[in-house]
C-alpha positions in Angstrom: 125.0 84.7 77.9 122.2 86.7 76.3 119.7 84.5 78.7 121.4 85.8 81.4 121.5 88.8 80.6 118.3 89.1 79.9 116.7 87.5 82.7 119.0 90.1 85.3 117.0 92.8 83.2 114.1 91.0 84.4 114.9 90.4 87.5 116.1 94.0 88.0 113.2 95.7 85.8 110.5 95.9 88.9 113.0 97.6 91.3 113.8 101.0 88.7 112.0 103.8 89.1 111.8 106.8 87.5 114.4 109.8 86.8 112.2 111.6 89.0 113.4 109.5 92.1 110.2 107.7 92.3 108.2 110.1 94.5 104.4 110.3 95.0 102.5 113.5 93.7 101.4 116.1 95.9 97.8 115.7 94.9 95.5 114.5 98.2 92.9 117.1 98.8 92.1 118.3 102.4 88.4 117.5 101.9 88.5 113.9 102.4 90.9 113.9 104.9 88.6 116.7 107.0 85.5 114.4 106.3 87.6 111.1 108.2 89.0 113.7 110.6 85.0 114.2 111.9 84.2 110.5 112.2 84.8 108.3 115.3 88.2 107.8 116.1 88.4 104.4 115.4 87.2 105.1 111.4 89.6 108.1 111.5 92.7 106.1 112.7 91.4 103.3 110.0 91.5 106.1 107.5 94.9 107.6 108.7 96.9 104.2 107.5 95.5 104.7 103.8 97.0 108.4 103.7 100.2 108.1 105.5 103.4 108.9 103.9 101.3 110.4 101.0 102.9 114.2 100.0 100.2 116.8 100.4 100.0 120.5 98.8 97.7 122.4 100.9 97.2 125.8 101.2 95.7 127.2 105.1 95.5 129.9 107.6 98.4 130.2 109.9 96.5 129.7 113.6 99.7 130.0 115.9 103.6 130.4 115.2 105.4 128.6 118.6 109.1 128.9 118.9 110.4 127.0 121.9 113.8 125.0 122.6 114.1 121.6 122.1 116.5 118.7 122.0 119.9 119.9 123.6 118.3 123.7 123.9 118.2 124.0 120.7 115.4 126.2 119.3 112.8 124.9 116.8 109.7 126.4 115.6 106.5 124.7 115.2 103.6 126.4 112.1 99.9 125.6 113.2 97.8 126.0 110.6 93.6 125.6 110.1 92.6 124.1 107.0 89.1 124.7 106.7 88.0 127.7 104.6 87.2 130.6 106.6 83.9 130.5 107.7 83.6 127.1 108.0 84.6 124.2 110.6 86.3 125.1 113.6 88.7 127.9 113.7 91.5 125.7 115.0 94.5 123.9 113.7 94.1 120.9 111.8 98.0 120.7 110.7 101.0 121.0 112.6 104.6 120.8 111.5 108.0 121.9 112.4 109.4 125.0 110.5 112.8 127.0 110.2 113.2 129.7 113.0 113.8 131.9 110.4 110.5 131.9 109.0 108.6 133.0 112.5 109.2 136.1 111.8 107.7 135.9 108.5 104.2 134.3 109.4 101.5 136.2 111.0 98.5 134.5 112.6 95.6 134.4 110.2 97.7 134.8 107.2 97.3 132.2 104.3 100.1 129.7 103.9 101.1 127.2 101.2 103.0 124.4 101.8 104.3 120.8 100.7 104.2 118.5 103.4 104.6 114.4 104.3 101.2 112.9 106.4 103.5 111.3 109.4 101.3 111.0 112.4 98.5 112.2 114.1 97.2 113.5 117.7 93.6 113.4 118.9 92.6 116.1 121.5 89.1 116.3 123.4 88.3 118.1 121.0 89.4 117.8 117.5 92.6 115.7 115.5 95.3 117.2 114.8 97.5 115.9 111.7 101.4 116.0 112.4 103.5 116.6 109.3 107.0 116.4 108.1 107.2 120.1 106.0 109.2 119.7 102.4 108.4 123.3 101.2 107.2 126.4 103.0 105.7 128.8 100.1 
């Protein structure tokens, strides 16, 4: 009995995780993930696949606030934000990601924003990529 016992707590011990359900830390810089954003797009979408599904804590300028219906008519709002310090890099948005409607009213465009976010996807333009995430927390 005790061998079976302990070799289920064997078994079992790589699948627990932790009391605090296991997720990643928010903790991935925007300043690697700007430099890959400037290379070729093969090295960028090479790149992308390391940081996907990784949480992020970034903190941006709001570039554009777009509510528009979606789905069945039903109205969403999308947060554009440019990550790159002011000054600097293009003045465009480098993060997109859906928000709640009632925060439009809330967000101005070139006011600073904090958020927690999920990397999910990404879309390259003529011009510049743009990273698509999944918003956790709108600060």
């Amino acid at each position: 009995m005790r061998r079976v016992v302990l070799l289920l707590l064997l078994v079992a011990a790589p699948g627990l995780t932790a009391c605090d359900g296991g997720e990643k830390k928010a903790d991935l810089p925007f300043a690697p993930v700007r430099e890959a954003m400037d290379k070729d797009a093969q090295a960028f979408a090479a790149y992308f696949q390391t940081v996907k599904g990784q949480p992020v804590n970034w903190t941006g300028r709001v570039t554009e606030v777009l509510r528009q219906r979606g789905d069945d008519y039903v109205e969403e709002a999308h947060l554009f934000v440019d990550m790159d310090p002011p000054g600097q890099g293009k003045e465009a948005a480098d993060v997109t990601f859906q928000i709640p409607v009632s925060a439009v009213q809330k967000l101005q465009v070139g006011q600073p924003v904090n958020y927690v976010a999920v990397i999910r996807e990404f879309e390259r333009t003529d011009s510049a990529v743009v990273l698509k995430l999944e918003l956790k927390k709108l600060n």
